[in-house]
C-alpha positions as CSV (number, residue, x, y, z in Angstrom):
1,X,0.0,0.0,0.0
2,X,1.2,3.5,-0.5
3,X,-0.5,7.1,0.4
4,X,0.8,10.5,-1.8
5,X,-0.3,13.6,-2.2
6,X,-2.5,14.5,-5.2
7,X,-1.6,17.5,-6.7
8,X,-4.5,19.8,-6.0
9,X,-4.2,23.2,-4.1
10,X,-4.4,22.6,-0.2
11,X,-8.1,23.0,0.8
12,X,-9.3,24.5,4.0
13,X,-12.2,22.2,4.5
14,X,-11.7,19.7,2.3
15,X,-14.9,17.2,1.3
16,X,-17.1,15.8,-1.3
17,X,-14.9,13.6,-3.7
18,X,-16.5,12.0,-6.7
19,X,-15.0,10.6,-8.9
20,X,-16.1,11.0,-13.5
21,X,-15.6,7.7,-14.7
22,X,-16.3,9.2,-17.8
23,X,-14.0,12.0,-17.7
24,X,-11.2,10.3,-15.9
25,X,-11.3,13.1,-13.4
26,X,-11.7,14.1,-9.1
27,X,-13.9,16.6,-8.3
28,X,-14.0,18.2,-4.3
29,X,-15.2,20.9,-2.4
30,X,-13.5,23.0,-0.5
31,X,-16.9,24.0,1.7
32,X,-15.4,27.3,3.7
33,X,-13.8,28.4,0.8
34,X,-17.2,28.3,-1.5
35,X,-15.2,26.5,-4.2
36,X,-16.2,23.1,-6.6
37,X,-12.5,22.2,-8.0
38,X,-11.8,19.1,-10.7
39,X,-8.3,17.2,-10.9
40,X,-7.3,15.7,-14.2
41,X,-4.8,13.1,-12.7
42,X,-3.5,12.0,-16.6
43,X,-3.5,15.5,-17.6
44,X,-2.7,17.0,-13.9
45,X,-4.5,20.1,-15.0
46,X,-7.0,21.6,-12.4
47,X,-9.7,23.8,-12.8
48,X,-12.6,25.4,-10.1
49,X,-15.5,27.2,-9.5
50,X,-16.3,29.5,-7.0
51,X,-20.1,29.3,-5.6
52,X,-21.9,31.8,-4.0
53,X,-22.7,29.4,-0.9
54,X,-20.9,26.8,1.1
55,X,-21.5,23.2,-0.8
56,X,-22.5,20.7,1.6
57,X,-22.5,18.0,-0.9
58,X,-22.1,17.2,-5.1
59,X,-23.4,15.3,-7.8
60,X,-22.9,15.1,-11.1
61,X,-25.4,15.2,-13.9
62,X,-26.1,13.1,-16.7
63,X,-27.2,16.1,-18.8
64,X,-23.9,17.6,-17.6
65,X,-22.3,19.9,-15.1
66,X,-23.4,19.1,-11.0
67,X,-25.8,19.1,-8.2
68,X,-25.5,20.9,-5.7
69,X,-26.3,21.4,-2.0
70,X,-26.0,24.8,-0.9
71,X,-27.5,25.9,2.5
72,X,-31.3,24.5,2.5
73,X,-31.4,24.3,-1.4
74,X,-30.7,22.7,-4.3
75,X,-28.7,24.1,-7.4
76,X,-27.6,22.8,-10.8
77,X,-23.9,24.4,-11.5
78,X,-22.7,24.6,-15.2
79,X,-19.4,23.8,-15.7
80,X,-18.9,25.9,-18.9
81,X,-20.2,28.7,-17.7
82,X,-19.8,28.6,-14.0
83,X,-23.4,29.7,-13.3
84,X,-25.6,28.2,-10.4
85,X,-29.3,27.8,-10.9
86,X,-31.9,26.5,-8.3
87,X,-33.8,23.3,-8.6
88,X,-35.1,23.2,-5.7
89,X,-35.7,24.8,-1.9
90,X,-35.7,25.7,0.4
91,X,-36.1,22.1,1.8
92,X,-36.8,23.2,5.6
93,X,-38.6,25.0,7.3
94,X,-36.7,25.1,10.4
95,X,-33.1,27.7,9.9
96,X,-31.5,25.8,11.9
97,X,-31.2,22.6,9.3
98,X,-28.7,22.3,6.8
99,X,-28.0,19.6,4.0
100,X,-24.8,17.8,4.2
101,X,-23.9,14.8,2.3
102,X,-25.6,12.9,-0.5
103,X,-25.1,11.0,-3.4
104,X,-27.2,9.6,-6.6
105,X,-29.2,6.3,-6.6
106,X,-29.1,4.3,-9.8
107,X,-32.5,5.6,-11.0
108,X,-30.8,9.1,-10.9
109,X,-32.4,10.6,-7.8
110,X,-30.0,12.6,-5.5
111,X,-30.7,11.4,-1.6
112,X,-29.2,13.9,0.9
113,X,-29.2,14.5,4.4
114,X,-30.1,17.1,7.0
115,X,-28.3,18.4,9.2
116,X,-28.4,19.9,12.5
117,X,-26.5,23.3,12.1
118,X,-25.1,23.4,15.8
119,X,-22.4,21.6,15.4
120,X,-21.5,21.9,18.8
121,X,-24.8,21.1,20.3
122,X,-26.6,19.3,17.7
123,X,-30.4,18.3,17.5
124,X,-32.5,15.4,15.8
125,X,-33.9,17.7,13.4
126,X,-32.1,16.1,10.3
127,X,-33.1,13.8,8.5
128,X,-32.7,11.9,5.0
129,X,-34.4,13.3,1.7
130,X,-34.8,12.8,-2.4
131,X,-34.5,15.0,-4.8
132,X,-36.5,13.4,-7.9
133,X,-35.3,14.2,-11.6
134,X,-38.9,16.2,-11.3
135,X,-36.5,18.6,-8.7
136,X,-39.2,17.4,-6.1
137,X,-38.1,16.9,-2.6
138,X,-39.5,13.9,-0.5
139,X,-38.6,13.1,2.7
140,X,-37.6,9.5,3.5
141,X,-36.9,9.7,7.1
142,X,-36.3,12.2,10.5
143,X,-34.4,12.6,13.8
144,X,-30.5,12.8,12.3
145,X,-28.6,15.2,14.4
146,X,-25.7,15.2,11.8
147,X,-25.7,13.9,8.2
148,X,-23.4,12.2,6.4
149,X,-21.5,9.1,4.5
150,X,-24.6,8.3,2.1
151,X,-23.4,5.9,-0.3
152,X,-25.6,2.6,-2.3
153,X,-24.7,-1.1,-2.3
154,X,-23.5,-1.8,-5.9
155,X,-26.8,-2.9,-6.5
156,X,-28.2,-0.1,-5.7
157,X,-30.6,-1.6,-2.6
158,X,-28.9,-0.6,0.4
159,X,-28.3,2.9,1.5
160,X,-25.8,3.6,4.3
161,X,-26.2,6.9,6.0
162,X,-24.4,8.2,9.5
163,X,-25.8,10.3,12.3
164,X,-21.4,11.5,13.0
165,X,-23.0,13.1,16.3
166,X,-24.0,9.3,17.3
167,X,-21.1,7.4,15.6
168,X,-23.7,5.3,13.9
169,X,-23.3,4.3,10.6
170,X,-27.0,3.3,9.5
171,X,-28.2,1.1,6.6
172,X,-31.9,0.7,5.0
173,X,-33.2,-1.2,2.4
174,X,-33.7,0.8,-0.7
175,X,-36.6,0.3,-3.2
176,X,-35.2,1.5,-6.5
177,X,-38.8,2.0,-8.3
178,X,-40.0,3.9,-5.5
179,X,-37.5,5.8,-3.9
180,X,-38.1,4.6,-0.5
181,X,-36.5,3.3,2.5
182,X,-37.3,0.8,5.0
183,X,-36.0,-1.5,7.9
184,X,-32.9,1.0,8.8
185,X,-30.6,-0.7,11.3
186,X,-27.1,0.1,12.8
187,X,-24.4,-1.1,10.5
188,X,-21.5,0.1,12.4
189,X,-20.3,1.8,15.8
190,X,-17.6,4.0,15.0
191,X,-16.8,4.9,18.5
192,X,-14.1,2.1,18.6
193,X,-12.1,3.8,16.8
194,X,-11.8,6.7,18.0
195,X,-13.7,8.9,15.6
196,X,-17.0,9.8,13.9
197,X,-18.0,8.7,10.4
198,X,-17.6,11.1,7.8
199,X,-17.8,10.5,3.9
200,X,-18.0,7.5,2.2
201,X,-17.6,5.2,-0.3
202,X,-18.3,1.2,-1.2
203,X,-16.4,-1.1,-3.5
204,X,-17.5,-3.7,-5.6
205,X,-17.6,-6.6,-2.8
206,X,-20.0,-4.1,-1.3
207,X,-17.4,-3.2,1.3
208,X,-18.1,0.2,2.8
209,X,-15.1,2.0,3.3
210,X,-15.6,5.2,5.7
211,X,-13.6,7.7,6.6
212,X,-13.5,8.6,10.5
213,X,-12.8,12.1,11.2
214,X,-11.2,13.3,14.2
215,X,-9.3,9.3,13.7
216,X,-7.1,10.1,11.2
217,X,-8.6,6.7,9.8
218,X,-10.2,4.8,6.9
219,X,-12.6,1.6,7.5
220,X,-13.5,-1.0,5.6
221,X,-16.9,-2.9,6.6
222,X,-18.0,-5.5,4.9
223,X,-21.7,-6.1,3.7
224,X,-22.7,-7.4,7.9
225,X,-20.9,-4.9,9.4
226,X,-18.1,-6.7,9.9
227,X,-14.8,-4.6,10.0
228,X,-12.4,-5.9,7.7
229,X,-9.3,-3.4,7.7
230,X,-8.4,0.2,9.0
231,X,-6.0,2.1,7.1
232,X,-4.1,5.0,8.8
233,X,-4.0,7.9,7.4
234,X,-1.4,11.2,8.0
235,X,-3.4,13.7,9.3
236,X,-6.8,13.2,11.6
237,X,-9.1,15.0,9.9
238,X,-10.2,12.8,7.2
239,X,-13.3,13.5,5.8
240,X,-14.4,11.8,2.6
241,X,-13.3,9.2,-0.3
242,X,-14.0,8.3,-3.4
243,X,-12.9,5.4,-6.0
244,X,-11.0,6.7,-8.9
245,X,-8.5,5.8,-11.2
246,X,-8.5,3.7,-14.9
247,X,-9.5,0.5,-13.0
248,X,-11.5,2.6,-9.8
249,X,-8.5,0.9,-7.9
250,X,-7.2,4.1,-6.6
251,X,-8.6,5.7,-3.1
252,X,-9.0,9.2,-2.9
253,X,-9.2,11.2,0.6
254,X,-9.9,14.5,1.5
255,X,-9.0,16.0,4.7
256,X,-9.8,19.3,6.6
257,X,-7.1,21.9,7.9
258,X,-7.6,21.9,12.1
259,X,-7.4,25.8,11.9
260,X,-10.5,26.3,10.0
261,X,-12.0,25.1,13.4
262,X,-9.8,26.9,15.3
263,X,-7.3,24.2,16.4
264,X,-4.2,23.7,16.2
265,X,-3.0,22.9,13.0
266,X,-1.5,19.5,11.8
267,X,1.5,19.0,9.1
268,X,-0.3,17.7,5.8
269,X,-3.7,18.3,6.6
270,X,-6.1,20.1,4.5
271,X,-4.1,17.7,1.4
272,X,-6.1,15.4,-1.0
273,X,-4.3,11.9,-0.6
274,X,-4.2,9.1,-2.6
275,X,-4.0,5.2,-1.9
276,X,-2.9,2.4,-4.1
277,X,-2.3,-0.8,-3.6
278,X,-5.5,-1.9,-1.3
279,X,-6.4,-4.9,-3.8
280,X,-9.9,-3.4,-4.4
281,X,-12.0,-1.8,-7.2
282,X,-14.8,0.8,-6.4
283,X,-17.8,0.9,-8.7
284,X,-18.6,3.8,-11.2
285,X,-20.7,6.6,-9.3
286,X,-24.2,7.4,-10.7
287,X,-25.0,11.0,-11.8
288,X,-28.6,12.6,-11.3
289,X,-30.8,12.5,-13.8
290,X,-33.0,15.5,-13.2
């Protein structure tokens, strides 16, 4: 195994990796700093976008361009032109709720969270939502103090989903024709390791590998919540990953500088990190269809 440095611009709060099978290219966030940025790794050319709102969470978009979750809305961003339209929102109707994390189902929905926005003092007024290609909202379920890690079985019938202020990492059966969710259990207790779960991302075993911020860790469950391997990481704050690479045999991992919290800082962090060599293959992300 072996963990380098991409060559993208240190990020303040680094999250949000997905990766364009298509393209051959990473795309982040960088949420404080209101910026969407893509990595060509073959090309090692990088380009970005600023928003006008912090991104809690991307997409991409079979017609082109990305979702977006800005704030308590929804909005399309073109990547030729740079311009940010609404699809949808405001989703709440409580202030206080924010969306962070999502990703697309393989009907081309775009399921997101909600999130409590006192980070420090969070409440179950979260939850887990849709956004149909009709830019409809539904909600599929309540009571999440902090969103995060949503990510599909490679057939597309399981959802995982964390509450980060519980360490739980959830999963529900998923019912691709309708949308909706049902029997949600605990897949996995995080607190063993010393962290919460942020992003993540699952292979084509239908391992779920998770990175735990605050851990300076990535785990790999397997399909019973079984926990197969932890990888260590450089820094502590890791906060998502994504399969990328020719073969999707390549682990990308964003991480978050200490500082933009107000602590201390940490050599390396902030960095997008890759790992090769972990003798697994992601699956190619779905993009929304609306």
């Amino acid at each position: 195994m072996r963990i380098e440095r991409a060559p993208i611009e240190r990020l303040g709060l680094g999250e949000g990796a997905v990766w364009d099978a298509d393209e051959q290219a990473l795309y982040v966030l960088d949420i404080f700093g209101m910026k969407v940025l893509r990595h060509d790794p073959a090309g090692g050319a990088n380009r970005s976008w600023q928003t006008p709102g912090h991104v809690g969470a991307l997409a991409l978009r079979e017609g082109g361009g990305a979702v977006l979750a800005m704030g308590d809305s929804l909005h399309a961003l073109d990547f030729a032109t740079g311009e940010c339209t609404k699809l949808a929102g405001p989703v709440f109707a409580d202030p206080d709720v924010t969306i962070n994390d999502g990703a697309a189902d393989r009907r081309g929905r775009f399921v997101f969270g909600g999130c409590s926005a006192g980070m420090d003092n969070p409440r179950p007024i979260g939850g887990l939502y849709s956004l149909g290609t009709d830019h409809a909202v539904t909600r599929l379920d309540s009571g999440t103090h902090q969103s995060n890690s949503h990510c599909f079985s490679p057939d597309g019938r399981v959802l995982y989903c964390a509450d980060s202020f519980l360490k739980h990492l959830y999963a529900y059966d998923y019912d691709l024709d309708t949308g909706q969710v049902s029997e949600k259990r605990v897949f996995a207790d995080t607190s063993e390791l010393g962290g919460v779960p942020d992003g993540s991302a699952v292979d084509a075993d239908g391992v779920v590998w998770v990175s735990i911020f605050q851990a300076g860790k990535v785990a790999a469950y397997r399909p019973d919540g079984r926990l197969e391997r932890v990888i260590d990481m450089p820094v502590r704050l890791i906060s998502s990953v994504a399969w990328g690479g020719a073969e999707h045999d390549r682990l990308y991992v964003t991480t978050i500088d200490p500082a933009q919290f107000g602590w201390p800082e940490e050599e390396g962090s902030g960095h997008v990190y890759v790992v090769d060599g972990l003798g697994s293959r992601g699956v190619p992300e779905p993009r929304y269809a609306g």
